[in-house]
N, C-alpha and C positions, 0 to 999 in steps of 0.2 A: 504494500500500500504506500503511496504516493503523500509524503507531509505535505501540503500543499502549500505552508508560510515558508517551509527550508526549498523550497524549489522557489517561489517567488523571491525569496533574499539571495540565491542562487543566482537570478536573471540579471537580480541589479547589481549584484558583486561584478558578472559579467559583463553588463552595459560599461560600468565604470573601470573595469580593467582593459577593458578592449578598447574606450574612448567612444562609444558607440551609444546612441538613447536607448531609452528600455523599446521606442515604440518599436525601434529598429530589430531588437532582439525578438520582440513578439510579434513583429514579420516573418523575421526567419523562422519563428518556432511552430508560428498557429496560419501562418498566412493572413494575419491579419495584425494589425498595428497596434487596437487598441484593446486587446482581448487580455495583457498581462493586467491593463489596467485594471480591467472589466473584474479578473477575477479577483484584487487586489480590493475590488470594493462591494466583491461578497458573491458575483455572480457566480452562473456553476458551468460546469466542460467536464466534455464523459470522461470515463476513465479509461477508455485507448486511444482517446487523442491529446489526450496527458500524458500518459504513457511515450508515445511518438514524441512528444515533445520534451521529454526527460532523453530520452534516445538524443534528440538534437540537439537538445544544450552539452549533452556530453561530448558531442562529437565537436561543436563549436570549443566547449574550451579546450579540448587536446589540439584542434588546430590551432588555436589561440593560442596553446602553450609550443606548440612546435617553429610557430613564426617565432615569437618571442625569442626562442634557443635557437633558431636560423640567424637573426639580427642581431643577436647577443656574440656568434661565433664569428659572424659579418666584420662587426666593430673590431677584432682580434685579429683580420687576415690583413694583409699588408696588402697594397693596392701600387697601380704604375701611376703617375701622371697623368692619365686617361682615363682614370677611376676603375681599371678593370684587373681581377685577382692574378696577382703577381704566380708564375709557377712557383712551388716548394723550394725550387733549389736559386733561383735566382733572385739575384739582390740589385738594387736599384740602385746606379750608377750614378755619381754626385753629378751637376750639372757644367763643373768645369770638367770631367774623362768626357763628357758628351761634344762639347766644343772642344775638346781634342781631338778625338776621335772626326771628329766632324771635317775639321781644318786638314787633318791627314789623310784621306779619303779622298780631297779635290785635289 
């Protein structure tokens, strides 16, 4: 059985960890915007499409939490001058071996 106040404080932890409104979460979760509100202010929804919608907040925050540790590992990779991930073994060449390299070359 479904608490239905621990899954409602669920959505808003979510809304506010993701940066996202609640109506948006209860988009994604009922197809409908204003239904977290709705049950927040006593209305009622069956219990397998609460069910589904327990399925979908779960799955939202493990994506939720998988970007997070994508972004988190992101900020830790070393990058060229062109924003784009450097290979593992190469190191980024100071800007004066660049105009060396460059001058010797013509």
């Amino acid at each position: 059985m479904v608490d239905l106040d621990a899954f409602l404080t669920r959505c808003e932890t979510f809304a506010k960890t993701a940066g996202i409104s609640l109506s948006t979460v209860s988009n994604k979760l009922f197809d409908d915007g204003a239904r977290l509100k709705n049950l927040r202010a006593g209305k009622d929804v069956g219990i397998r499409r609460l069910g589904r919608a327990v399925a979908a907040l779960e799955a939202l925050e493990r994506q939720h939490a998988a970007k997070a540790a994508s972004d988190a590992e992101r900020i830790d990779t070393p990058l060229d001058g062109n924003g784009s991930v450097l290979p593992k073994r190469q190191k980024l060449a100071s800007q004066d071996t660049q105009q060396k390299k460059t001058v010797e070359t013509y």
